[in-house]
N, C-alpha and C positions, 0 to 999 in steps of 0.2 A: 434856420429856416425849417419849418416843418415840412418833412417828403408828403409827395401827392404821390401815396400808392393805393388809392380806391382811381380805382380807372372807369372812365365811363368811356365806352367805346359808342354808343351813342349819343351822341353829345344832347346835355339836357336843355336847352335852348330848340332844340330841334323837335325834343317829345313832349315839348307847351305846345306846337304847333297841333297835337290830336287831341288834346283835352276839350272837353265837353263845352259850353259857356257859361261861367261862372264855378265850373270846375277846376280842381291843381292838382287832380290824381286820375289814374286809370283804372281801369281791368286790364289785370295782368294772367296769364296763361304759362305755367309751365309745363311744355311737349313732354317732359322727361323729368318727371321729379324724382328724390332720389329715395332710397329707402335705406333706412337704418336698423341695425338690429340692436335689439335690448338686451339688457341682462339674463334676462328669461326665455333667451333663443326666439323672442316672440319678433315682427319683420313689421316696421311701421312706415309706413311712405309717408312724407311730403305732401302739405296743401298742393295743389297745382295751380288752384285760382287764387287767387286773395290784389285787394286793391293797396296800390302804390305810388307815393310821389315819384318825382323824377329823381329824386335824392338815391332810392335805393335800389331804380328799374335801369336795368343793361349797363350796368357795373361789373370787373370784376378786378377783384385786388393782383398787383403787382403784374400786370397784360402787360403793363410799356414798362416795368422797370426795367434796371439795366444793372449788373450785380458785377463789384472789384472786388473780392475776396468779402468781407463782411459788410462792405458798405455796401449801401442801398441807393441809387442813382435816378433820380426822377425827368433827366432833362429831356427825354422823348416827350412825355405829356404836357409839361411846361411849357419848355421851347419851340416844341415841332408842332402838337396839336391846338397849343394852346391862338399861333399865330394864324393855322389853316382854319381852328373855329372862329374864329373870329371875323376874319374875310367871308370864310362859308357862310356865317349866318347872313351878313351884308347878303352876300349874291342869292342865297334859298329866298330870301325877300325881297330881291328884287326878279325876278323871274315867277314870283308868287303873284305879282303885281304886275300890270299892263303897260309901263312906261317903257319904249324900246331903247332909249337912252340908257337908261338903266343895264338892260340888258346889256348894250353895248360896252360899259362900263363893269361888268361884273362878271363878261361872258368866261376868260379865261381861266378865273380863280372859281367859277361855279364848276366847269368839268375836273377841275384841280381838285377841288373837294369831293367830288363826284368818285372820281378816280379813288381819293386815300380811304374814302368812306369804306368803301369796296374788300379795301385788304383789311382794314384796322379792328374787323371783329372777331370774335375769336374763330368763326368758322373761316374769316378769311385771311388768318394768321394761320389755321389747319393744312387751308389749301397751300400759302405757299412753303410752309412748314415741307411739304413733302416732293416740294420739287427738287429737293437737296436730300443726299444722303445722309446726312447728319448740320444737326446746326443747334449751338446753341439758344441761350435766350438773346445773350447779348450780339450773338451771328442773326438773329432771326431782325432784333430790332434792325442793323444793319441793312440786311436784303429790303425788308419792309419800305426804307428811305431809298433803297439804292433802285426800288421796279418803280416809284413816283412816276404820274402822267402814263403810266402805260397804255391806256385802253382809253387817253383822249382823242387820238388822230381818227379811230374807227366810230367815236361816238359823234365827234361833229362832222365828219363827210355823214352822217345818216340822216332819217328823218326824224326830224324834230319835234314834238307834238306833245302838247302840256291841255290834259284833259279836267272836265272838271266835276264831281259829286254833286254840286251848287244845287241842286234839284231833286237830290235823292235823298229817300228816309235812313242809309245806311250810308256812314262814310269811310273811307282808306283808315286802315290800321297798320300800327307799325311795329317792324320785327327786331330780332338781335341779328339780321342782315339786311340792312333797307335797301341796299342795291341788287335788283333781284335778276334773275338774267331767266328768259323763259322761251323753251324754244319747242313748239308742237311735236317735234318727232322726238324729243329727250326725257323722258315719264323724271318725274325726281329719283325713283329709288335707280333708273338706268347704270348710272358710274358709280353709286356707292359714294358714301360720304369721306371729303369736303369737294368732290365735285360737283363745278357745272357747269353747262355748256358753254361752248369758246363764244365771245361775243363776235370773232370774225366767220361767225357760220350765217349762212344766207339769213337762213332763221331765227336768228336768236335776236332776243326784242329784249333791253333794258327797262325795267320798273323801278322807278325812285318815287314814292310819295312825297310832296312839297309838305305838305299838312292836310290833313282830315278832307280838303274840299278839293284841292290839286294833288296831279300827279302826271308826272314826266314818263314819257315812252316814248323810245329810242330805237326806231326801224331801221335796218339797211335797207339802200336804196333799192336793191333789185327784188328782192324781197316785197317790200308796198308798192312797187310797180307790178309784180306781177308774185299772187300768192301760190302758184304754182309751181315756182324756182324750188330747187331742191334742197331741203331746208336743212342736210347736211352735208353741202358744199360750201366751202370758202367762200367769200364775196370776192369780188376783182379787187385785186392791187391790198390787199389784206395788209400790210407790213403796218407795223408800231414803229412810233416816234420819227414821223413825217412832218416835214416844214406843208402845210397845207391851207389853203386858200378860201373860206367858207363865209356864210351870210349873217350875223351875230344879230339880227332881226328875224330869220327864219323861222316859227315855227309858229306850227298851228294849233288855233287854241279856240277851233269852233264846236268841240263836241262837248257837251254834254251827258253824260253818261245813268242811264236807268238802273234804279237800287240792284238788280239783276245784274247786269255790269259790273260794278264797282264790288259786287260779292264775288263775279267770276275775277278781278283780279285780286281780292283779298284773297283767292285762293291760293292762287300763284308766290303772294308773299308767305301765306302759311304756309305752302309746300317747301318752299325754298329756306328757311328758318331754321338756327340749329338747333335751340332749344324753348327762345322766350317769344310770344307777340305779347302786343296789349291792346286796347282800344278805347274807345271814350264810352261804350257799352259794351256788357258783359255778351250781350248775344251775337255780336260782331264778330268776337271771336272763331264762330263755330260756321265758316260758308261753306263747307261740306256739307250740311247737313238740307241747305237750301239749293247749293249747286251740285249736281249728281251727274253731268255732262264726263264724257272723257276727256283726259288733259286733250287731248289734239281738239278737241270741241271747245277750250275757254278760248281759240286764238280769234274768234270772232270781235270779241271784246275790245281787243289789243289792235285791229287792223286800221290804221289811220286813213282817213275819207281820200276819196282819190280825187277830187275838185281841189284837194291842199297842196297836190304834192309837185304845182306847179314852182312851189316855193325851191325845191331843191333838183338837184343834177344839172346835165346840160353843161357847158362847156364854156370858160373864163376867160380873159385875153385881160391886162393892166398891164399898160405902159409907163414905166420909171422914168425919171427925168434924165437919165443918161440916154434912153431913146429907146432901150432894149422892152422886149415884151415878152411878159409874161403871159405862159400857158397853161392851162388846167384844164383835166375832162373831168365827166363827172365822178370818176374816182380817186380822182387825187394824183394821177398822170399827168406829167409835164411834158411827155412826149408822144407823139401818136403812135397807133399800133406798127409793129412790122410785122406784114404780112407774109413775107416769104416764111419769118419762122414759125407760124403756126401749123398745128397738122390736126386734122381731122381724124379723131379714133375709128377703128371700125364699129361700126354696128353691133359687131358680135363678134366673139375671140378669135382667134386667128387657130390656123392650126396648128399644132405642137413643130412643125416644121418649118414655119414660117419665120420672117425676120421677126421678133419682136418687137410691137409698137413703141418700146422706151428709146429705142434707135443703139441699141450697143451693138449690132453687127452679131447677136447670137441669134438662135430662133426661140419662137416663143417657149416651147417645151421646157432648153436650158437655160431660161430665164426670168421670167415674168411669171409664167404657169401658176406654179405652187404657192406664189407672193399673195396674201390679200393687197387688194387695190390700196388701202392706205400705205403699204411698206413700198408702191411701188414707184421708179419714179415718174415725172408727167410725163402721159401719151399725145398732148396737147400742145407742143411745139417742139420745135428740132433739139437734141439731144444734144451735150456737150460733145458728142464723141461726133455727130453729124455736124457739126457748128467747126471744130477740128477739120475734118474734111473739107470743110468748105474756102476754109481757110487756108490748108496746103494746096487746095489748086488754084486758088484765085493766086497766092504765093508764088508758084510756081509758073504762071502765066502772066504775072504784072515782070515780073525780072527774067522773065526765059530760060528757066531751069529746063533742060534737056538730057538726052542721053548725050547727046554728039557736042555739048557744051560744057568746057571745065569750067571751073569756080572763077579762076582770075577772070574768064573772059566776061563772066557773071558779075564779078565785085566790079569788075572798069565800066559798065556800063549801069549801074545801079548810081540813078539820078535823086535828088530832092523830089519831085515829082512821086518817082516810085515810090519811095519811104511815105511821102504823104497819104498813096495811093492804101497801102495796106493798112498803113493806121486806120484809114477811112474805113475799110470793109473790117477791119477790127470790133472797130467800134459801132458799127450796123448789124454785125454778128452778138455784141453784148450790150444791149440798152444799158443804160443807167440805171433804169427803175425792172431788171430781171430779177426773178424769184429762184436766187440760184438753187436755196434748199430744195425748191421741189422737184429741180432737174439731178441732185445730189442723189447716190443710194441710199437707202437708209440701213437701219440695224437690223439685218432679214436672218444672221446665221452664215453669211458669206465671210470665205478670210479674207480682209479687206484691210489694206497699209496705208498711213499717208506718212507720203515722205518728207522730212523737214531739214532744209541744211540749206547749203550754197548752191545757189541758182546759175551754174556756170558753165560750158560746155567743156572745162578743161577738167574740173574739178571733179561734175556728178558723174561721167562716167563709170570713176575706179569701180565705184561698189554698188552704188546706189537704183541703175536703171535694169541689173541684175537683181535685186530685189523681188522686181515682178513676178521670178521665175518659183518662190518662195510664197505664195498667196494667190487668191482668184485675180488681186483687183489692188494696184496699188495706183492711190491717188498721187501729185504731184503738180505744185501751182504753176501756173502757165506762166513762162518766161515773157510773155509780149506785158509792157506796159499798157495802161488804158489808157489811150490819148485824152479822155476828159475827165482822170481824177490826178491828175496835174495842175499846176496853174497856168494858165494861159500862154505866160511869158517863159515858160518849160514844156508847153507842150509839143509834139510834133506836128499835129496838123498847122499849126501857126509857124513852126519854126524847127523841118524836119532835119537842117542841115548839122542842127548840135544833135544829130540824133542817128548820125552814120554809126559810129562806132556800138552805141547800145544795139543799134537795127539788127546790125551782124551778127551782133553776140546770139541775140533774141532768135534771129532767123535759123542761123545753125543751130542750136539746140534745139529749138521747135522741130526741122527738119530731121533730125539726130532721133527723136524723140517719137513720131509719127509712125515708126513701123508697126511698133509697140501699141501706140494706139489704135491701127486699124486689126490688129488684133487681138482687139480688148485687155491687152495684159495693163494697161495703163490707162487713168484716168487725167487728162490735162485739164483742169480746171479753173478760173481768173479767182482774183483776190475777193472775196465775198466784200471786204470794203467797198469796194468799187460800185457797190449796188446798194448797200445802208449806209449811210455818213455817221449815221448813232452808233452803229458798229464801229465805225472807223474809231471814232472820236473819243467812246468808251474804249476799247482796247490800247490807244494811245496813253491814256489817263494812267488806266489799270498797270503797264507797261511801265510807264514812266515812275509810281509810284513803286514796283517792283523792284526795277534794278535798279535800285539806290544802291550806290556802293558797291556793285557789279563791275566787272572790269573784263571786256574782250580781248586776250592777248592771241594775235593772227598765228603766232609761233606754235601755240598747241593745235590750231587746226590742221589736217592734213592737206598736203597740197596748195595753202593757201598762201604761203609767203611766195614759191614759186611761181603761184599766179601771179602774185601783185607785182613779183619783177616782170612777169611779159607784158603785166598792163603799161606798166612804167616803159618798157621800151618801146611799144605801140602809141605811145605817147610820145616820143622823142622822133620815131620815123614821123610822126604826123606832120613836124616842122620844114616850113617851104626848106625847098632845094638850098639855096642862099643862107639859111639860116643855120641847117645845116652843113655847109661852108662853113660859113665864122668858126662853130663850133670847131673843126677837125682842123681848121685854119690853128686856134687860138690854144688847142691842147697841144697839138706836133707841129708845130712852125715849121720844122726842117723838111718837111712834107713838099717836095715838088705840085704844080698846079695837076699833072698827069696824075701822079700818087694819090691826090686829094679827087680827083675825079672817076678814078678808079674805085674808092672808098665811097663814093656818093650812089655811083653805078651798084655797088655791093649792097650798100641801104636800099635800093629799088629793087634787087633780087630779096632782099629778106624779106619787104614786104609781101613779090606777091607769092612768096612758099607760106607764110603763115595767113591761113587764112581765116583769120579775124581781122587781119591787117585792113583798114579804110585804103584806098587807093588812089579816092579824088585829092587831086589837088587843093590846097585852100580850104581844109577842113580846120581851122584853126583860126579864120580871116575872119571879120568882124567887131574888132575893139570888143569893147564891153559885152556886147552881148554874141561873141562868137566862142570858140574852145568848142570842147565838146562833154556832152552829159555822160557821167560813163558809173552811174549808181550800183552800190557794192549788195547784192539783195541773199541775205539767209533769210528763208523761207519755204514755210509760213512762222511769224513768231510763236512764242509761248502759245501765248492767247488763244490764236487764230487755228494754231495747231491741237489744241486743246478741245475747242470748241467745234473743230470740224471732224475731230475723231469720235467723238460721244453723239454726233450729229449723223453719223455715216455707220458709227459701230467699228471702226479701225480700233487697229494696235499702230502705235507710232512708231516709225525708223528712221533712225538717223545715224548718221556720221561725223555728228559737228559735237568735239566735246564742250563747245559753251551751253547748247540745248540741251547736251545730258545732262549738265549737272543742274540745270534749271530745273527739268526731272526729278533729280533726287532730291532738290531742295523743296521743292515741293511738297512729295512722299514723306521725308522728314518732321516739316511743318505741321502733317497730318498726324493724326490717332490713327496708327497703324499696330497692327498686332505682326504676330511669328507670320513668315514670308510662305505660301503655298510652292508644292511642286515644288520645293529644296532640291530633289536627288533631280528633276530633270532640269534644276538653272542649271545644276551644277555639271551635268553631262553637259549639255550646248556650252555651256561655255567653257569646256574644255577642248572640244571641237574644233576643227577644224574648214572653213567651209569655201565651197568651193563659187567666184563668180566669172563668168564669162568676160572675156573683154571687149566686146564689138557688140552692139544690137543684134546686128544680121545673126549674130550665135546665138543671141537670147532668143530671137523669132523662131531661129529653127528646132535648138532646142526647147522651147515651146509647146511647138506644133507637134513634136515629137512624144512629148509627154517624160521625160529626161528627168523634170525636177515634180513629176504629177502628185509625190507623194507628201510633198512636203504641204502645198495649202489642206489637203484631209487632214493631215495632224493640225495645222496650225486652226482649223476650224474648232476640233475635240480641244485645246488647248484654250483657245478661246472663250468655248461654251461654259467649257469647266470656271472658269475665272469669273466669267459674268454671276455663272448660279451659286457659286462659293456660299455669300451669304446668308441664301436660300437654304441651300442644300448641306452646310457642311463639309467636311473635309471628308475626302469617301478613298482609304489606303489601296484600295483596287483598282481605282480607277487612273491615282496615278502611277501605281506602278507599270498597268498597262501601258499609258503616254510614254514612260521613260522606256519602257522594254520596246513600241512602235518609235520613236525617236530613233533608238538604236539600227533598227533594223534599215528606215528608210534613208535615214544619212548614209549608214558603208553603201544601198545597194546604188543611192544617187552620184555620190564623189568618185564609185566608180564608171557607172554609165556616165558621166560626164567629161571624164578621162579619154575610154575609149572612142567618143563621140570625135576626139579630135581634135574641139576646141580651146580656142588657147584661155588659159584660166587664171584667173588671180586667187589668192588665197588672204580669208580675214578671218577673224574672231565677232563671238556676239557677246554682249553683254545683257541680261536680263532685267526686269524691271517688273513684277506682276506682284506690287503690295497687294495684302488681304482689305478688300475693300475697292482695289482700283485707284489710278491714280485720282486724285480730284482740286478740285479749287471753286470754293463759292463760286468770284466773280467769273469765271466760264460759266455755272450752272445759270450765273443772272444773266450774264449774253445772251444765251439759249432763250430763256424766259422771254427776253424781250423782243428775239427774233422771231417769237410765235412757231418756234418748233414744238411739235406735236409728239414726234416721234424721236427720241433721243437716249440716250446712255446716262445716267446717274453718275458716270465716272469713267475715263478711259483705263481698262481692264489690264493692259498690260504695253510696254515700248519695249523695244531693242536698240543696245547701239551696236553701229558694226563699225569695226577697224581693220582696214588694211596689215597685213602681215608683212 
């Protein structure tokens, strides 16, 4: 079979649609022809104009191959493009056309195409080319397949509006990018090429020409409701790959556009073009020359009539035959606002003394200040750490946590009710549909950890909640479940009473956990799943796909076999009184009934000194669907932990050697070069280090400033890693880190000493490959969560182990 390595990334089906009538060729424009030099040092450029069939216009050889060592692999163009042009041209023709059937019929596969068109040209192979630190061709076709549909959920909640030339002496020409993205406040040379602007900004209006007489423009709604809105802010509810509810008849298609016009958006497509147009006239090419307006002045052109735009927003309700009913606002919201979390920014900055608006409990000055508003996070609703708060008091007032109240007297009156009670405010605390990255820090230059391992109150204390004292800000995924990314027939709001034993765990750590966060040494933050299901659903895949042939043995974790025996006996006290009879009955027979009551009496003292121990009665009752849920959680996975360090600008720590070595398998897998900072891994990890045992020490030593020195190095260690690339290897700078390293570990392990506090002692292990740790599919999560602001790679991990 012969390879198809001439690539048309325009597909020629599509560039008959601008040909003249009775034409099969164009005017073709090359932006940037190339120049050659001769034998005679003499410099000859390149025709720029000259006419072309479709045969040879927006081609370029071997774009989609895919290369095994000397073979040459065609099945991208074949298989992949060959099935989407083919549907594509069906749907560009029917939306070219006025049959809403049609539409109805070709609506899905038309934004599908709309979508691949977008990436498949060479500028927008550029673009995602550079969302990765390195990728090859055969990495790039991957990604290409792997961001599919990304920017359909934002283009059908929008307005819809297919205009038409029909009337004008100059018609729509088309580029080597037909999907053009144009947004008044974003000039083209603004970001430098292959960017441009995000389509989830207020302002940014999609241009697709159908052929020479139509063309599709793609308004957000708040946006052509009101051209005023800040046309570089986010639209509401912005997320990609949304299950979403829209009108496959919408759009308007009463304007007609004056030769003026259709030159102000030819302009638009020539600015946005990486190198070729064409047109069915040679003079078409040239609307600069006729439109001399500033770009902010063509968006007149693009503004869709406002008598149209009754077609779109406003608020959905369809009921299923099971009875239940569906909700939708006009952005794509299934649930309605809550109001309590909103907050109103000020007016005007606060003072350097002030709380800071992001709600982390510093003032403004040590916090927010110096951040440009992009780095910082939203001042627009309650903060995780205020969300926290709200949640240890409602916590401690649904179960009557007291000074003058112990624990047993708390466990024995902790009802179903109660547990339902908190899941409820749990889950009114975290919508479904929150936008946790923008409540997330970002990558500002702060020392920032998240921690990944076992989610346990027995386990995480050895080493891990002492980390904090090591960094500005270490993250740490919030032990409560979400009572609605469960199933139904698992969840606690329907069925709290399988839900004692997790509750407990859940509450004491949380509990455990809070000091730390009210003073910011700690970030508790829910599973980002919880809030994208494409998240979920991809990191499952990716996961699954992963650990093939991976094997978790409990015996190499620390602390974990021990766990599992107290789980296992907190599971044998749970059994009724009686049943624990038979037992002690059926093992020591010879056991007088006193003896055996004596022993049952001693199970009811074990329980209530441990206190994880459930207390109610009858926590096991219910056949089939009684026992109790009692989920074994290391967290955040790979993935998740991958994707939220590069996302935040963390170094990763852990304690779990299953996630090291995923770590180093990782590193491995990669193009890594000789390791940075050699002399100071190899100081720390000869080291010694010191962690407190008890929170209340971490707090005080804290406050105190005990371990102050350690997040300033760990920030210069930091910076240094990120700019590596950049910047090269610079022998002075680390041997400073390693000579500061020295200094501030003796003078820390001793002010830590003398403080008092009782102390554990572990070892680190390092991780800072040249390059950062990395993985594709993190960097395509990221892509598709519509983070903005993010890490190429997380820079460096640590494991720490108990001594």
């Amino acid at each position: 079979m012969t390879k198809t390595r001439n690539n048309h990334y325009v597909p020629q089906w599509y560039q008959e649609g601008f040909f003249e009538p009775g034409r099969n060729n164009y005017s073709y424009l090359d932006l940037v022809p190339r120049n050659h030099k001769l034998s005679d040092g003499r410099v000859v450029t390149e025709k720029s104009k000259f006419v072309a069939p479709t045969s040879r216009a927006f081609c370029q050889r071997d774009l989609y191959s895919t290369f095994f060592g000397t073979a040459v692999n065609d099945e991208v163009e074949r298989k992949l493009f060959g099935d989407i042009d083919t549907r594509g041209a069906q749907a560009v023709r029917a939306f070219s056309g006025e049959d809403a059937s049609d539409w109805h019929r070709h609506f899905t596969t038309f934004f599908e195409y709309l979508d691949i068109q977008k990436i498949r040209t060479p500028k927008g192979l550029d673009w995602l080319s550079a969302q990765y630190p390195r990728l090859t061709q055969n990495d790039l076709m991957i990604e290409m397949q792997g961001i599919r549909m990304m920017h359909c959920t934002i283009w059908t909640e929008g307005v819809r509006e297919i205009v038409s030339a029909q009337d004008s002496d100059v018609k729509f020409i088309v580029s080597d990018h037909p999907v053009t993205i144009y947004n008044y406040a974003i000039p083209p040379d603004a970001n430098g090429y292959p960017k441009e602007p995000s389509i989830a900004l207020k302002g940014s209006q999609t241009i697709f020409p159908l052929n020479r007489n139509l063309c599709l423009i793609l308004t957000n709604l708040e946006y052509a409701q009101n051209h005023s809105a800040n046309p570089l802010e986010k639209r509401t509810f912005a997320g990609n790959y949304r299950n979403s509810m829209v009108r496959t008849d919408a759009f308007i298609r009463t304007r007609k556009l004056t030769s003026g016009e259709v030159i102000r958006v030819n302009r638009v497509i020539k600015a946005r073009a990486k190198r070729y147009i064409a047109a069915g006239k040679e003079e078409w090419l040239y609307p600069e020359t006729s439109s001399v307006e500033p770009w902010a002045g063509l968006r007149s052109a693009l503004f869709p009539p406002e008598n149209g735009l009754w077609h779109f927003g406003g608020e959905m309700f369809a009921r299923y035959d099971s009875g239940e009913v569906h909700y939708q606002d006009a952005f794509g919201r299934t649930e309605k606002e809550r109001e309590f979390l909103k907050k109103r920014p000020p007016s005007k900055p606060p003072h350097i003394r002030d709380f800071c608006g992001c709600g982390s409990g510093r003032t403004f000055g040590a916090c927010c200040e110096r951040k440009p508003i992009s780095l910082r996070p939203t001042w627009e609703e309650r903060s995780i750490r205020e969300r926290n708060m709200i949640l240890f008091n409602g916590i401690a007032k649904i179960l009557g946590i007291a000074e003058d109240r112990d624990w047993v007297t708390v466990r024995r009156e902790i009802t179903d009710e109660k547990i339902k009670d908190i899941y409820d405010l749990y889950d009114a605390l975290w919508p479904r549909e929150t936008n946790l990255l923008a409540m997330l820090p970002k990558p500002d230059g702060s020392a920032r950890a998240i921690y990944t391992g076992v989610l346990h109150p027995s386990v995480i204390s050895t080493c891990a909640l002492g980390l904090s004292l090591y960094f500005d800000e270490l993250l740490i995924e919030h032990p409560f479940i979400h009572p609605r990314s469960v199933n139904k027939n698992f969840s606690p709001l329907e069925h709290p009473k399988i839900f004692r034993q997790e509750f407990l765990k859940s509450v004491i750590l949380f509990m455990a956990i809070m000091p730390l966060v009210e003073q910011g040494l700690v970030t508790l933050f829910p599973d980002p799943c919880n809030f994208d299901l494409h998240l979920r659903d991809q990191m499952f895949e990716m996961a699954k796909f992963r650990s093939k042939g991976m094997k978790v043995d409990p015996k190499e974790e620390a602390g974990i076999m021990e766990m599992m025996k107290e789980e296992h006996k907190r599971s044998m006290l749970l059994l009724p009184r009686e049943a624990l009879r038979r037992q002690v009955q059926r093992r020591s027979p010879e056991l007088s009934e006193q003896a055996v009551g004596d022993i049952l009496d001693g199970f009811d003292s074990l329980r209530e000194q441990d206190p994880l121990a459930v207390l109610q009665e009858g926590s096991l009752e219910g056949g089939k669907d009684g026992g109790q849920l009692t989920p074994f959680k290391m967290a955040p996975n790979f993935e998740i932990t991958m994707y939220l360090a590069q996302a935040t600008g963390s170094c990763i720590v852990t304690d779990s050697v299953f996630r090291w070595r995923e770590l180093m398998t990782t590193v491995r897998r990669g193009i890594q070069e000789a390791t940075p900072l050699s002399q100071l891994r190899g100081s720390m990890e000869g080291a010694e280090f010191a962690f407190p045992n008890y929170v209340q020490e971490i707090v005080e030593l804290g406050e105190h400033g005990v371990f102050g020195g350690y997040p300033a190095l760990m920030r210069k260690v930091f910076k240094y890693l990120s700019t590596l690339s950049s910047r090269g290897v610079r022998p002075n700078v680390e041997a400073s880190l390693v000579a500061e390293f020295r200094r501030v570990h003796a003078s820390t392990v001793s002010a830590a000493k003398k403080s008092g506090a009782q102390l554990s002692e572990a070892r680190i292990s390092c991780l800072w490959p040249k390059g950062g740790i990395q993985d594709n599919s993190v960097n395509r999560l990221l892509l598709m969560s519509s983070s903005e602001h993010h890490l190429a790679s997380a820079p460096m991990a640590l494991f720490v182990r108990a001594i």
